[in-house]
Residue frames as a rotation matrix with the C-alpha (Angstrom) as fourth column:
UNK 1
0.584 0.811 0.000 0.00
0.811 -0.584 0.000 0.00
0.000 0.000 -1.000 0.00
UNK 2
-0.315 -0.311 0.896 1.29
0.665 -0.746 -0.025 3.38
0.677 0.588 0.442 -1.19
UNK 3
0.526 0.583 -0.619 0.52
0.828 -0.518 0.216 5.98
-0.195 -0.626 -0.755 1.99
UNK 4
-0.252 -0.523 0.814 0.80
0.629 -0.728 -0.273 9.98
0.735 0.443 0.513 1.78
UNK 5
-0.955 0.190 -0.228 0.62
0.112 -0.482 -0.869 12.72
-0.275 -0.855 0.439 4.04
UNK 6
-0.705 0.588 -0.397 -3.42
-0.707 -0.630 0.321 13.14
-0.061 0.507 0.860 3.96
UNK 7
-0.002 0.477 -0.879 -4.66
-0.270 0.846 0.459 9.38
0.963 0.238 0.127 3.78
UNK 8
0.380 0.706 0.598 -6.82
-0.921 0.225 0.319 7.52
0.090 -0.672 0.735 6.36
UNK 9
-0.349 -0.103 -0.931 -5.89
-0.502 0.860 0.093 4.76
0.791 0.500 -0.352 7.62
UNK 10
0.782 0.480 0.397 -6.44
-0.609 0.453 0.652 1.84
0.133 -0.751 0.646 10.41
UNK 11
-0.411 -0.866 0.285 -3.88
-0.901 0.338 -0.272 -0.27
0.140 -0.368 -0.919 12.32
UNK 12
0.002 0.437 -0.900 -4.53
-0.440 0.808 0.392 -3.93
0.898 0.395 0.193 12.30
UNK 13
-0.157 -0.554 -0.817 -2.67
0.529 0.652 -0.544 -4.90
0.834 -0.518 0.191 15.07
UNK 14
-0.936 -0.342 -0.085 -4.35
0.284 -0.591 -0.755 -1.71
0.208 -0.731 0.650 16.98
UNK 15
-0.459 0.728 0.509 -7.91
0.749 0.009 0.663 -1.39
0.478 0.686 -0.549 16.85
UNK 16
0.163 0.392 -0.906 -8.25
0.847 -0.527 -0.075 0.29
-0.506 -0.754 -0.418 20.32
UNK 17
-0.764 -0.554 -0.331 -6.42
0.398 -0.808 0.435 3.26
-0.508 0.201 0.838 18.47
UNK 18
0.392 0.919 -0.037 -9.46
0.342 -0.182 -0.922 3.86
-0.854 0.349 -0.386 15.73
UNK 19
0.678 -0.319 0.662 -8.96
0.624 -0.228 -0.748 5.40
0.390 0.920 0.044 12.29
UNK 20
0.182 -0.606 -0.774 -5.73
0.487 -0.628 0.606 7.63
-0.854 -0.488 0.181 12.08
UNK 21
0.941 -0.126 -0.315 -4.84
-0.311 -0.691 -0.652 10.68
-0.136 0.712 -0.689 9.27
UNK 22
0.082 -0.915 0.394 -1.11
0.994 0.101 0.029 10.41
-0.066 0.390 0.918 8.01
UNK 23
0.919 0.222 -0.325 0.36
0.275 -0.953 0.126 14.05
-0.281 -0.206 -0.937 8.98
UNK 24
0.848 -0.011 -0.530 3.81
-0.526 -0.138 -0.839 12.88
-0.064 0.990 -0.123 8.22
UNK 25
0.953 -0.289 -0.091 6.09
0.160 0.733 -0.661 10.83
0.258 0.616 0.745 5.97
UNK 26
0.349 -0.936 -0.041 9.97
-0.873 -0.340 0.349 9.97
-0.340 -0.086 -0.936 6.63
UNK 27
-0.131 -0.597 -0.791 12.43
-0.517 0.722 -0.460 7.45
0.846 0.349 -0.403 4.90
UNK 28
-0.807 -0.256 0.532 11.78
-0.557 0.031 -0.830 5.93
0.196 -0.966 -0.168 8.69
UNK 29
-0.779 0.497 -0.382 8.86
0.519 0.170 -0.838 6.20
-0.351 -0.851 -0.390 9.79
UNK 30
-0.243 0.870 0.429 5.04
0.466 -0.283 0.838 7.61
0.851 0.404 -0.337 9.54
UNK 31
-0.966 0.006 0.257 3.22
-0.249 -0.271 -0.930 10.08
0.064 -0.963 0.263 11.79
UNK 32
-0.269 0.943 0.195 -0.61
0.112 -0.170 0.979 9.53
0.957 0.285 -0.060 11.98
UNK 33
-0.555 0.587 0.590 -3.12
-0.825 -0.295 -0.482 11.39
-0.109 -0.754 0.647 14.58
UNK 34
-0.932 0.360 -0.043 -5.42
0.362 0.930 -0.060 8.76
0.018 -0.071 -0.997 15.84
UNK 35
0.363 0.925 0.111 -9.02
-0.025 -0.110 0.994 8.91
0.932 -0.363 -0.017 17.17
UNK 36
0.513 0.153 -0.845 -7.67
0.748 0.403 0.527 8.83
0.421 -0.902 0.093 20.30
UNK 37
0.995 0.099 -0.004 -6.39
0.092 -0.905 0.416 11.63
0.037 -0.414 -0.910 20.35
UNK 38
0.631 -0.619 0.468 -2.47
-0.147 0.497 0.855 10.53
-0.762 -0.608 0.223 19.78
UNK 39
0.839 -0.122 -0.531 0.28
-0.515 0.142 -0.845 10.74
0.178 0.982 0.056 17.40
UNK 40
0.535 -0.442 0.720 2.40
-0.250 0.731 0.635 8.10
-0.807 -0.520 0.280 16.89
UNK 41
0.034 -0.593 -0.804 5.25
-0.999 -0.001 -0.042 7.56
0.025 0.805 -0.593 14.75
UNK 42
0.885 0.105 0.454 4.72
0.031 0.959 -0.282 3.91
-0.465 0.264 0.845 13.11
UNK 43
-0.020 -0.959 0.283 8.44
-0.168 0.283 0.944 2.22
-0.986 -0.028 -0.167 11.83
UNK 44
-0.065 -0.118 -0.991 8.65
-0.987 0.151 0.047 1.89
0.144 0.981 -0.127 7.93
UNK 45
-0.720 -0.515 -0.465 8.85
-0.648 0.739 0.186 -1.90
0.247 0.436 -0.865 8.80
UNK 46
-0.830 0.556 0.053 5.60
0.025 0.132 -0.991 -1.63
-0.558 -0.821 -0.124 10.08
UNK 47
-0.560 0.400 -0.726 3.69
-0.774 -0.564 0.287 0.05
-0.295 0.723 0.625 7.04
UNK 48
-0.780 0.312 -0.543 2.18
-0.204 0.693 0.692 -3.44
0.592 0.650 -0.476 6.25
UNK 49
-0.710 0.462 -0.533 -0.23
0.694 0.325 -0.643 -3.27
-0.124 -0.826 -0.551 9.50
UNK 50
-0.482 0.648 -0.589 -1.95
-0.609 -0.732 -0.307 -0.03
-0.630 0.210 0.748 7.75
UNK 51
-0.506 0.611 0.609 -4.75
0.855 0.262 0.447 -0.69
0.114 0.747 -0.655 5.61
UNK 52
-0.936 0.301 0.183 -6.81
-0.273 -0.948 0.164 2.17
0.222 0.103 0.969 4.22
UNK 53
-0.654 0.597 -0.465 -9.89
0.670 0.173 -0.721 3.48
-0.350 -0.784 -0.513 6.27
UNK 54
0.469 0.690 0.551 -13.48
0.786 -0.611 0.097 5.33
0.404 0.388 -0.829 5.37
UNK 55
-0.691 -0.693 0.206 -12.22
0.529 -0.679 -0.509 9.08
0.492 -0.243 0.836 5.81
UNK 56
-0.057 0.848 0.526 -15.43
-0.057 -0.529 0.847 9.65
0.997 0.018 0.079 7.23
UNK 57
0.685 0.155 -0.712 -14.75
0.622 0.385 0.682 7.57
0.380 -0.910 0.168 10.52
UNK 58
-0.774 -0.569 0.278 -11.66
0.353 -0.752 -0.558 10.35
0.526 -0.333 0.782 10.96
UNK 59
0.763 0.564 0.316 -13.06
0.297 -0.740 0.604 11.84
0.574 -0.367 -0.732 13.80
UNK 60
-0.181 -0.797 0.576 -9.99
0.137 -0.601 -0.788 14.62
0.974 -0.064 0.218 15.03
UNK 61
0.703 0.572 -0.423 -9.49
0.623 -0.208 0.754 14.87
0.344 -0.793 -0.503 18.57
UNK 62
0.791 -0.584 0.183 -7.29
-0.609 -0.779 0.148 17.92
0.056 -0.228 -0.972 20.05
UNK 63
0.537 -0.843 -0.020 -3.69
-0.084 -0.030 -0.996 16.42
0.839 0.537 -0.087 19.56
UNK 64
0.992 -0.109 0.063 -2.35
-0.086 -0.220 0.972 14.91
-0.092 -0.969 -0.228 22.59
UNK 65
0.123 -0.981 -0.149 1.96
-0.850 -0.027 -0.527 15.83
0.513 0.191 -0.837 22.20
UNK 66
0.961 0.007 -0.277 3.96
0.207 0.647 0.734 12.62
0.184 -0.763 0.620 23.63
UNK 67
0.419 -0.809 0.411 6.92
-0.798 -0.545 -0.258 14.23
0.433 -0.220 -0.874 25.75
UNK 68
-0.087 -0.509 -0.856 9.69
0.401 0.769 -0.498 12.02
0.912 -0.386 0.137 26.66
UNK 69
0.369 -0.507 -0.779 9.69
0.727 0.680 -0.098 11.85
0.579 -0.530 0.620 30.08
UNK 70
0.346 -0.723 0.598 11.59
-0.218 -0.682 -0.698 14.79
0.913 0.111 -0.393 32.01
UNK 71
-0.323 -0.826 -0.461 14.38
0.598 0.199 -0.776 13.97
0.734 -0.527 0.429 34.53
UNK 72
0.671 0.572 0.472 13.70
0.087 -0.693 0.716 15.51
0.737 -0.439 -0.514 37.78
UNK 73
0.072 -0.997 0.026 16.36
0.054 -0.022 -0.998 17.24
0.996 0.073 0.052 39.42
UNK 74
0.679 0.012 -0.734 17.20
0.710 -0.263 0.653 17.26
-0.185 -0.965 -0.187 43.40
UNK 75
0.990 -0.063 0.125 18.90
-0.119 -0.848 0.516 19.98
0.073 -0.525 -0.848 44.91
UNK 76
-0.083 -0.872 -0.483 22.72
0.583 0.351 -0.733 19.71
0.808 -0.342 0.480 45.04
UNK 77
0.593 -0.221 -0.775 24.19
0.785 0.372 0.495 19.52
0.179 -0.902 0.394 47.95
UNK 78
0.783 -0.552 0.288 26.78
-0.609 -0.773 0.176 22.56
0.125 -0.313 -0.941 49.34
UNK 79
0.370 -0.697 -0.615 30.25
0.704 0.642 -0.304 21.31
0.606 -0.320 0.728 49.16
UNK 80
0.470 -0.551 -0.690 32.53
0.725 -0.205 0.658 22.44
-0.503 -0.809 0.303 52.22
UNK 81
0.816 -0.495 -0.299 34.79
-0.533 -0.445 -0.720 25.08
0.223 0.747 -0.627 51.06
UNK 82
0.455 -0.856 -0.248 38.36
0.420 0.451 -0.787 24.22
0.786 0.254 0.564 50.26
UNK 83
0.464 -0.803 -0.375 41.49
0.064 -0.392 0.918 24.58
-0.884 -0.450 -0.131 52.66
UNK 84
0.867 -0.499 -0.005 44.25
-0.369 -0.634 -0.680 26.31
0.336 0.591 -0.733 51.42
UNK 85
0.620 -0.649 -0.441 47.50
0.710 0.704 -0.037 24.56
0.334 -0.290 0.897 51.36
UNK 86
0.805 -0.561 -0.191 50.23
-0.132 -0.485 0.864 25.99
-0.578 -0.671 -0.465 53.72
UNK 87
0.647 -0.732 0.211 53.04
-0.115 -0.368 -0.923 27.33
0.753 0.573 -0.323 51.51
UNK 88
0.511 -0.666 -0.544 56.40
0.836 0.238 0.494 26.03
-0.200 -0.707 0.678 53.61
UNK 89
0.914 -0.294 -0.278 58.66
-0.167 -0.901 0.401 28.94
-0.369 -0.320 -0.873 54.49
């Protein structure tokens, strides 16, 4: 199957997900917005689990971004100050 930026499709292997749009295309990878409200980037070695969907069942919810993660940081610690070495006479 031939996908472009613009085409409907459905995930076999995903049904919970619902119809998704194709927003967009890399040597890689696909992006498509779901029904659920989710974009997800699908692997080029995946592309055989799409199959094209009625563009009517596209129903757009608000875009939900997935951020990696963010690291959460603690407080550092005060170090002692340095001593100053004694210079011999």
């Amino acid at each position: 199957m031939s996908i472009k930026r613009g085409d409907v499709v459905s995930h076999c292997g995903a049904s919970q997900w619902g119809v998704g749009k194709v927003n967009e295309i890399c040597p890689t990878w696909v992006a498509i917005h779901f029904n659920d409200g989710i974009v997800r980037k699908i692997a080029s070695s995946h592309l055989g689990d799409l199959h094209p969907a009625d563009p009517r069942a596209f129903l757009p919810v608000a875009a939900v971004e997935q951020k990696p993660a963010q690291r959460t940081t603690l407080p550092k610690e005060k170090k002692a100050p340095r001593k100053r070495a004694v210079k011999a006479a």
